[in-house]
KOLGULO-531510 format. One record per residue (C-alpha): residue number from 0; x, y, z. Coordinates in Angstrom, 1 decimal, m for minus. Layout:
<pakes>
<pake n="NUM" X="X" Y="Y" Z="Z"/>
...
</pakes>
This chain:
<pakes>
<pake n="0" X="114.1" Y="55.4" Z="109.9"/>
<pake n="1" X="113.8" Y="59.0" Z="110.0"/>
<pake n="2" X="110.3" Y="60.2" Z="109.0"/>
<pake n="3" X="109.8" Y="62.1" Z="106.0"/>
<pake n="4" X="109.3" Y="65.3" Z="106.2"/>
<pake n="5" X="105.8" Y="67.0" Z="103.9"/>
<pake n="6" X="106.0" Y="70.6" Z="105.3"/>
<pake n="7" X="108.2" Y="73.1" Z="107.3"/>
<pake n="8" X="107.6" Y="76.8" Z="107.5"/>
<pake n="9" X="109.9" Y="79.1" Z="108.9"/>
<pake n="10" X="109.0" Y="82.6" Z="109.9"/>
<pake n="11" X="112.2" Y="84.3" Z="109.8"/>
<pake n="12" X="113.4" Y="86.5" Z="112.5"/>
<pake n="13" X="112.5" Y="90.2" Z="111.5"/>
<pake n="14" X="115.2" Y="92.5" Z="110.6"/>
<pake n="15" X="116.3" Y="95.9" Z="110.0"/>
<pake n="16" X="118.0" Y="94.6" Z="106.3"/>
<pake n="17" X="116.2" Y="97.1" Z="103.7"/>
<pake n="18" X="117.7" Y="96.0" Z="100.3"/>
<pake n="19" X="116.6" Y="92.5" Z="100.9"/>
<pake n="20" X="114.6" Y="91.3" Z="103.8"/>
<pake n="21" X="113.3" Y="87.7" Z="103.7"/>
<pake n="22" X="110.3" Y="86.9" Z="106.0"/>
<pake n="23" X="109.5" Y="82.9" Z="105.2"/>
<pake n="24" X="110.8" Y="80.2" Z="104.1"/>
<pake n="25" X="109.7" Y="76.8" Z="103.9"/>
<pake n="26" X="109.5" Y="73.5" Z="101.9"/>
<pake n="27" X="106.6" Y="71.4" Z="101.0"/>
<pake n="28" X="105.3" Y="68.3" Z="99.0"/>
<pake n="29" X="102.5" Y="68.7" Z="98.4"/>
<pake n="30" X="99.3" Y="66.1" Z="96.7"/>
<pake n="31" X="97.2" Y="66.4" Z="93.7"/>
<pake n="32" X="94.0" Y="67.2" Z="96.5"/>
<pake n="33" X="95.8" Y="70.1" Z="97.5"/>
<pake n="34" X="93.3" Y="73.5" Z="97.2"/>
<pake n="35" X="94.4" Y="76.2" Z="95.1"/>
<pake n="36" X="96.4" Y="79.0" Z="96.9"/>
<pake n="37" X="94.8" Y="82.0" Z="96.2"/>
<pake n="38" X="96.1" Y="85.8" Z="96.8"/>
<pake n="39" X="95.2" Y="88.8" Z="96.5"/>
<pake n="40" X="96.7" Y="91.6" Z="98.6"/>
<pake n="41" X="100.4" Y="89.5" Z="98.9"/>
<pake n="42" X="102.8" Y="92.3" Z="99.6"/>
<pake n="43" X="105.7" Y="91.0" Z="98.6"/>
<pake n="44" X="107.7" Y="88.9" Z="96.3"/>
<pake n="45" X="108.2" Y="84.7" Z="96.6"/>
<pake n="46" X="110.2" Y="82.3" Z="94.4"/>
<pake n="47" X="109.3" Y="78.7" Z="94.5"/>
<pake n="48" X="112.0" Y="76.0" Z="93.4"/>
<pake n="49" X="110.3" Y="72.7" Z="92.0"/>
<pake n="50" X="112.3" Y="69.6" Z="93.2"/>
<pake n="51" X="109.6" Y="67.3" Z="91.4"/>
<pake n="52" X="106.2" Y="66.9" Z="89.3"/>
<pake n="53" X="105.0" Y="70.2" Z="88.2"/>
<pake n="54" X="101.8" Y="72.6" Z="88.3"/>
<pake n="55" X="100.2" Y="75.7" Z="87.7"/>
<pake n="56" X="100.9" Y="79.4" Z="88.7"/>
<pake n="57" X="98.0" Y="82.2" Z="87.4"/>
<pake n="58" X="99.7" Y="85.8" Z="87.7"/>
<pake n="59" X="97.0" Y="88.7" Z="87.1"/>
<pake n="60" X="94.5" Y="85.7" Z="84.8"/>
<pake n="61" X="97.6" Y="84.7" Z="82.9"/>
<pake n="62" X="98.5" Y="80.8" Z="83.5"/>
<pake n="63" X="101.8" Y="79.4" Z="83.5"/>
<pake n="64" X="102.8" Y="75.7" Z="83.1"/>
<pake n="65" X="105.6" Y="74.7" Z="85.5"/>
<pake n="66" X="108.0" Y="71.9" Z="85.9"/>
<pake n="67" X="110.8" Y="70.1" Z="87.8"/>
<pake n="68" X="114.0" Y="72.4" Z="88.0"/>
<pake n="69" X="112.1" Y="75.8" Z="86.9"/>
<pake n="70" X="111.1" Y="78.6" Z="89.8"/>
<pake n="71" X="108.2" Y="80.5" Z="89.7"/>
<pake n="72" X="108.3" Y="84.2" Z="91.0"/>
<pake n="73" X="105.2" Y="86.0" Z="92.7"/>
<pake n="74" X="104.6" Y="89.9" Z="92.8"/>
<pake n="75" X="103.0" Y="91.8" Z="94.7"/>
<pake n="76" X="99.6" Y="93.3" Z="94.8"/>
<pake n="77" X="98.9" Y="90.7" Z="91.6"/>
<pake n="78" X="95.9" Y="88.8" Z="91.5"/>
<pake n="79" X="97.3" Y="85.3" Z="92.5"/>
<pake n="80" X="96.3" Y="81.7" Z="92.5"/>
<pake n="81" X="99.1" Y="78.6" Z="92.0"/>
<pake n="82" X="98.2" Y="74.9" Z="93.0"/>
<pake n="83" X="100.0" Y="71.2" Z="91.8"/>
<pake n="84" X="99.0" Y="68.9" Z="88.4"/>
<pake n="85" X="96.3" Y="66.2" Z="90.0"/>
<pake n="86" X="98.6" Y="63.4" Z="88.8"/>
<pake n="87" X="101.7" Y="64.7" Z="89.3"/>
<pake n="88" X="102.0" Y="67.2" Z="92.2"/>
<pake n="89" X="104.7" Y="69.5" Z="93.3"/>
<pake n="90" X="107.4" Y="69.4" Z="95.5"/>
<pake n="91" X="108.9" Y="72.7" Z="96.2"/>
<pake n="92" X="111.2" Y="75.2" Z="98.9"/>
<pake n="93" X="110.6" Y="78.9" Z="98.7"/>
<pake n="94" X="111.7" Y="82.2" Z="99.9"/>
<pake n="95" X="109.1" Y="85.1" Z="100.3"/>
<pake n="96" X="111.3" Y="88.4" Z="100.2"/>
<pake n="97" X="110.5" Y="92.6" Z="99.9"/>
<pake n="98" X="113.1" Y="95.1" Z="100.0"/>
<pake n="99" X="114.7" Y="98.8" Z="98.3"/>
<pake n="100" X="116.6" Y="96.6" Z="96.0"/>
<pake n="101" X="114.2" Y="93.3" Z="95.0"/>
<pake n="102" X="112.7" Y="94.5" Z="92.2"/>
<pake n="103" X="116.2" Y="96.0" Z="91.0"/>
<pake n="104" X="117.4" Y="92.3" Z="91.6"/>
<pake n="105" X="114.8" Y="90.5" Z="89.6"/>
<pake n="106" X="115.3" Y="92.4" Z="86.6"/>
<pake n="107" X="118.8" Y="92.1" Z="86.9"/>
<pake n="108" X="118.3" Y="88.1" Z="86.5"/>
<pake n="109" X="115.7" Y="88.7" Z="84.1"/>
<pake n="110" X="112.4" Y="88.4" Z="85.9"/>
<pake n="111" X="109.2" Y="90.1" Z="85.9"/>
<pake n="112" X="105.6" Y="89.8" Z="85.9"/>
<pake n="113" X="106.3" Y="89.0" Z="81.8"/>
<pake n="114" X="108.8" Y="86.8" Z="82.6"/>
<pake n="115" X="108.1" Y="84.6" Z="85.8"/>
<pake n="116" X="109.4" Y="81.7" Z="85.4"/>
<pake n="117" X="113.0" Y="80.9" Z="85.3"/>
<pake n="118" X="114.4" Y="77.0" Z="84.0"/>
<pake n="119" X="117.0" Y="76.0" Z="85.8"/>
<pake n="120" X="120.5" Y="73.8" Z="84.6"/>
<pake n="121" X="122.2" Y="73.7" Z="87.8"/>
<pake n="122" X="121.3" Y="71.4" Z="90.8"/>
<pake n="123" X="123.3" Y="73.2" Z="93.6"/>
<pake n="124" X="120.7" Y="76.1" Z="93.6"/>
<pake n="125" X="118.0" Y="73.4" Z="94.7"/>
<pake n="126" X="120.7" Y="72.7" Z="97.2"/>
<pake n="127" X="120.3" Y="76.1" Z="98.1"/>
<pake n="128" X="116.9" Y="76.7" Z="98.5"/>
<pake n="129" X="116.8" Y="73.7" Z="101.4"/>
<pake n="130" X="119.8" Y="74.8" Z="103.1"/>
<pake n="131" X="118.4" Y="78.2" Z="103.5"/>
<pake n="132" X="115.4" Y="76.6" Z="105.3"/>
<pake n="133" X="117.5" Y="74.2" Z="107.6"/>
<pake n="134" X="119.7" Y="76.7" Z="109.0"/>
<pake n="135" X="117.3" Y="79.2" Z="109.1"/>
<pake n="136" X="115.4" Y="77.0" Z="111.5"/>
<pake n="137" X="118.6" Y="75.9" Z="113.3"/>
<pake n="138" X="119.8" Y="78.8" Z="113.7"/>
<pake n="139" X="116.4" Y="81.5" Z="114.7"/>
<pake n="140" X="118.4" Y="84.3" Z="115.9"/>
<pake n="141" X="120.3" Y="84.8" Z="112.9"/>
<pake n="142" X="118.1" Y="83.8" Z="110.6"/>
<pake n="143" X="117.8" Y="86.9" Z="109.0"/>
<pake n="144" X="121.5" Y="87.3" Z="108.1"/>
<pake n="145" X="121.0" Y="83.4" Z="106.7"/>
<pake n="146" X="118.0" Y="84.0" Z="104.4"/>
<pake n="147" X="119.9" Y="86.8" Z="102.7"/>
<pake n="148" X="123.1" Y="85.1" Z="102.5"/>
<pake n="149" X="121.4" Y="82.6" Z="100.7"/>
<pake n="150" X="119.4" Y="84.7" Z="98.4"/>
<pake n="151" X="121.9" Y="85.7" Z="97.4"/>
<pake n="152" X="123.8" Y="82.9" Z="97.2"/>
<pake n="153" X="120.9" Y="81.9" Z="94.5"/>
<pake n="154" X="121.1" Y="85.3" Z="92.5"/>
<pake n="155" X="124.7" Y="84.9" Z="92.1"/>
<pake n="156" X="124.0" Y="80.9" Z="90.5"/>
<pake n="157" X="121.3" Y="82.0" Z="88.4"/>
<pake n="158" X="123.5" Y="84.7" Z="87.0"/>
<pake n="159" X="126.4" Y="82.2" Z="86.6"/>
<pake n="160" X="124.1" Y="80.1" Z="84.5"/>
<pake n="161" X="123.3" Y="83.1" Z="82.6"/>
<pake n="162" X="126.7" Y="83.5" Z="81.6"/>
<pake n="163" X="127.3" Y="86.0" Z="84.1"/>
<pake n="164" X="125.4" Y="88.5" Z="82.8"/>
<pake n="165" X="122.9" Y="90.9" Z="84.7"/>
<pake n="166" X="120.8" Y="93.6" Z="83.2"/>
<pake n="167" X="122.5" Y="96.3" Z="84.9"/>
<pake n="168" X="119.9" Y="99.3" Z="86.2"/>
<pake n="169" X="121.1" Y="102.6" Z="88.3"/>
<pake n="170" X="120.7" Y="102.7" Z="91.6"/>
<pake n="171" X="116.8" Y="104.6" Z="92.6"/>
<pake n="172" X="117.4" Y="107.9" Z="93.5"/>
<pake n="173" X="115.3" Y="108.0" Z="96.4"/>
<pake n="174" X="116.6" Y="104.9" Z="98.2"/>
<pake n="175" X="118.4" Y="106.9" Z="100.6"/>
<pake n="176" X="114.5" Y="108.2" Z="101.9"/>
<pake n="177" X="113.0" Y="104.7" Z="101.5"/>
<pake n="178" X="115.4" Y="103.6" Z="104.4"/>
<pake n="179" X="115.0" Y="106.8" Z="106.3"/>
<pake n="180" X="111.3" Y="105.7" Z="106.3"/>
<pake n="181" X="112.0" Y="102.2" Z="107.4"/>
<pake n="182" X="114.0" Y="103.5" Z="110.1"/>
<pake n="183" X="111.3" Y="105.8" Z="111.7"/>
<pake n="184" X="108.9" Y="102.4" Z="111.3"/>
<pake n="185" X="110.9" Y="100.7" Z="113.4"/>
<pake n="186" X="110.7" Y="103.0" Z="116.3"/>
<pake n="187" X="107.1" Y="104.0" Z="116.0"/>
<pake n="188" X="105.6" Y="100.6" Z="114.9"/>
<pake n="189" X="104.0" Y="99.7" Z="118.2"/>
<pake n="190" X="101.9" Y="103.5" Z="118.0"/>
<pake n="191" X="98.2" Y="101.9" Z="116.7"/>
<pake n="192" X="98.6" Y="105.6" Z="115.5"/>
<pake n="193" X="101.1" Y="105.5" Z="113.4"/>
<pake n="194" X="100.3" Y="105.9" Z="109.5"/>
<pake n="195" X="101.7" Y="107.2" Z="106.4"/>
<pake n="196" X="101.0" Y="110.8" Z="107.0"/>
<pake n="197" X="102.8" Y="111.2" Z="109.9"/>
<pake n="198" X="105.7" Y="108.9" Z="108.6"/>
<pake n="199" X="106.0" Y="111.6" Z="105.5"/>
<pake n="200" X="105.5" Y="114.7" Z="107.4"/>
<pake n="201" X="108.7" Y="113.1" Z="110.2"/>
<pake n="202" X="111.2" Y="112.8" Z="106.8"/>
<pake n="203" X="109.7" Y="115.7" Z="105.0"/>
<pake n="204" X="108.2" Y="114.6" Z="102.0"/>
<pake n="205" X="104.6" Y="114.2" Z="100.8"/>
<pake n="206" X="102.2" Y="111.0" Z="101.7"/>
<pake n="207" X="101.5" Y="110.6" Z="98.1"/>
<pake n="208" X="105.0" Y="110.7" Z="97.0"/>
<pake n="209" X="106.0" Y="108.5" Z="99.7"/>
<pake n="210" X="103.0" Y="105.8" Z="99.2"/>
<pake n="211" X="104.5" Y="106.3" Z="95.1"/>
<pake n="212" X="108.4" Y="105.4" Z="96.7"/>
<pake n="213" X="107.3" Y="102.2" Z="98.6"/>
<pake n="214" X="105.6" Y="101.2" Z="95.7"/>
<pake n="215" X="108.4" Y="101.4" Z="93.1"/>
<pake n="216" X="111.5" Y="100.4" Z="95.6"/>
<pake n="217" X="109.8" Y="98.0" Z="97.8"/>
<pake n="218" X="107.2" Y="96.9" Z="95.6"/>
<pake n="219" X="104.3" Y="97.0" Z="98.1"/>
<pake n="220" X="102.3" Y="99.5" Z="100.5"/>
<pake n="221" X="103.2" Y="101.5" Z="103.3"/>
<pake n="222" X="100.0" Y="99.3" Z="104.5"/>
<pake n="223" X="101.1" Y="96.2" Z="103.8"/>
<pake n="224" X="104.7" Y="96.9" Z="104.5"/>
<pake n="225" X="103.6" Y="97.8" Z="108.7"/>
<pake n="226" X="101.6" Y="95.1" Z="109.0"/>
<pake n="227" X="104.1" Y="92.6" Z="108.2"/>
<pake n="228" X="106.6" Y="94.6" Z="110.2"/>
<pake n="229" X="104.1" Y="94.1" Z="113.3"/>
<pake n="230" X="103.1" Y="90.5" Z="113.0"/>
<pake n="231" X="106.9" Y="89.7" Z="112.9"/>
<pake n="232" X="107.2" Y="91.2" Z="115.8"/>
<pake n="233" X="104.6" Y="89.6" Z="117.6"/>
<pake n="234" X="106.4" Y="86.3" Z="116.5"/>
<pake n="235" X="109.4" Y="87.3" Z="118.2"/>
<pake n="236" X="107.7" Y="88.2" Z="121.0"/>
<pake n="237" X="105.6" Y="84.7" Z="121.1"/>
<pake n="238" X="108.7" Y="83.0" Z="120.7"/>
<pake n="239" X="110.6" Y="85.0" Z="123.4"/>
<pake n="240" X="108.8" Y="85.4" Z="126.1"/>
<pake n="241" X="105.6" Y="84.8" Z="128.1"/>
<pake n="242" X="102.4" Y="87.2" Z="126.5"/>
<pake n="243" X="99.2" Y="86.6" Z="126.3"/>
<pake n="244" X="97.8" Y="87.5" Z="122.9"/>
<pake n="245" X="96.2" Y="90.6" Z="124.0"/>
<pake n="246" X="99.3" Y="91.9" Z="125.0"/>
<pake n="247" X="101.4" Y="90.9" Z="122.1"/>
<pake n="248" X="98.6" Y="93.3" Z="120.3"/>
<pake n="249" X="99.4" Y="95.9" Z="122.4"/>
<pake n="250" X="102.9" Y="95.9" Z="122.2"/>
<pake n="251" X="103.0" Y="95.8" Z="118.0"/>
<pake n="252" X="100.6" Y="98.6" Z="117.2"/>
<pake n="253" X="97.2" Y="96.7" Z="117.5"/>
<pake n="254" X="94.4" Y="98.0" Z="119.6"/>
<pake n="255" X="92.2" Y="95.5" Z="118.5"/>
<pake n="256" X="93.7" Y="92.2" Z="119.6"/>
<pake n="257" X="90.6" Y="90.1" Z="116.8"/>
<pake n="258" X="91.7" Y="92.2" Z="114.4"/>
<pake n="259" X="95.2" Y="91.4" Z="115.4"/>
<pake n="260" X="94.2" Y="87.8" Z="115.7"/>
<pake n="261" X="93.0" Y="88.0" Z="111.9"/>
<pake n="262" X="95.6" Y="89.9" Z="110.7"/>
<pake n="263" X="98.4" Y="87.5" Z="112.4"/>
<pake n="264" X="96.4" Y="84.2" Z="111.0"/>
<pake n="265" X="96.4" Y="85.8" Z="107.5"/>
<pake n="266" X="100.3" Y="86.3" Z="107.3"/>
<pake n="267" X="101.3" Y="83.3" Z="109.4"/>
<pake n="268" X="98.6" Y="80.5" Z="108.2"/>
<pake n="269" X="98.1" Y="79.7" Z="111.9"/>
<pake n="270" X="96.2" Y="82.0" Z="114.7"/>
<pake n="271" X="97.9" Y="83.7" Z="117.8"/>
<pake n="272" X="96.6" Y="80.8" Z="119.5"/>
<pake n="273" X="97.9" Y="77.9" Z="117.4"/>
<pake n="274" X="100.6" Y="79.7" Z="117.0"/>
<pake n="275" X="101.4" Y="79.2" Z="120.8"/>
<pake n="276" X="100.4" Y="75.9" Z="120.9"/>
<pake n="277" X="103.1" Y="74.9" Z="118.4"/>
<pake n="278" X="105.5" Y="76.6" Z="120.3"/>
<pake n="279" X="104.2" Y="74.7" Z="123.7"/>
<pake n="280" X="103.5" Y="77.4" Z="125.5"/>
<pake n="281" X="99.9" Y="77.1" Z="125.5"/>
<pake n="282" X="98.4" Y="73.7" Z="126.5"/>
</pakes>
């Protein structure tokens, strides 16, 4: 008999996609011992779909109740803490996402930070949520085109059960620079001396301005946003080829292979180390 499976998390494979990019996904069950999960510099957004028992989510000291068939949304940079009922404990998939378009997309199905829990009548978007992580792990090297097929796969159903309505918004105005931005990231990433000023002055705007755009399209920091870029990168790199961990820090911006070590643990739950280990190339 096939063993039952209590956790799988899948880092998926970093991607140029600016509108929506999806960085994890996973599934766990999780028991009423479990710790609370705190954050409190997540840069990005998650949605969690509840197969069974319920729990709590806490979103900047405000507490939410949820149940079986109901996802709960994270923000970012909002105080954080969620964790399962002692007697009845969560089972649950999620997606952890960023991108010009995600908060555009949220509010289209009616989420926010007011509203960040969403009750669900249709089974096949559970369905969804699981495929998502299966194929994403079956199939790495496309796993970013998966995970945002199947986001929004689950848009689309929640908006079906909504009637098919969305709260329509326009378009920002400033996307166009956002992805301009993203662009020059991706070729000057691996420069430990890369920061915002000198991405603003390379597309011609201000630093605050541009700290202001990331913030209200991406719904993060130009900070936050690098660093994830980064650690993905040393994943692929990990996964890829043959690096030691100093040199994986060298080749994604980091001169400081601890702090890289840190930063990589903080992101990934695991150290560069482990990280190998469960990859076997480190015995």
């Amino acid at each position: 008999m096939a063993k039952k499976r209590l956790f799988e998390y899948n880092h998926i494979k970093s991607s140029s996609l600016s509108e929506i990019q999806v960085y994890n996904a996973g599934y766990e069950k999780t028991t009423g011992k479990k710790a609370p999960r705190v954050l409190t510099d997540f840069g990005g957004y998650s949605m969690h779909y509840v197969f069974s028992g319920s729990g709590v989510v806490e979103l900047d000291g405000k507490a939410y109740k949820v149940h079986k068939d109901e996802i709960f949304f994270l923000f970012p940079d909002v105080k954080t803490a969620y964790y399962p009922d002692k007697k009845t404990p969560w089972r649950y998939s999620w997606i952890d996402f960023f991108g010009t378009k995600a908060a555009e997309t949220l509010a289209a199905v009616r989420v926010d930070l007011d509203h960040p829990i969403l009750k669900i009548n249709d089974s096949e978007i559970g369905k969804l949520f699981m495929k998502n992580v299966s194929e994403c792990n079956k199939y790495v090297e496309v796993s970013d085109w998966i995970s945002v097929s199947y986001f929004y796969k689950i848009m689309a159903q929640i908006a079906v059960q909504n009637g098919g309505e969305t709260e329509t918004k326009a378009a920002p105005s400033r996307t166009n620079l956002i992805e301009q931005a993203l662009g020059v990231i991706e070729n000057n990433y691996r420069d430990p001396e890369f920061n915002l000023k000198l991405l603003a002055y390379q597309i011609g705007v201000s630093s605050e301005y541009l700290s202001r755009l990331f913030a209200a399209h991406l719904g993060t920091t130009f900070t936050n946003y690098l660093r994830k870029k980064r650690i993905a990168k040393a994943v692929e790199l990990f996964d890829k080829g043959n690096y030691t961990v100093k040199e994986v820090a060298d080749m994604t911006g980091f001169s400081d292979p601890y702090y890289f070590s840190t930063v990589f643990k903080k992101l990934n739950l695991v150290s560069p180390r482990q990280h190998l280990k469960n990859i076997g190339k480190l015995q």
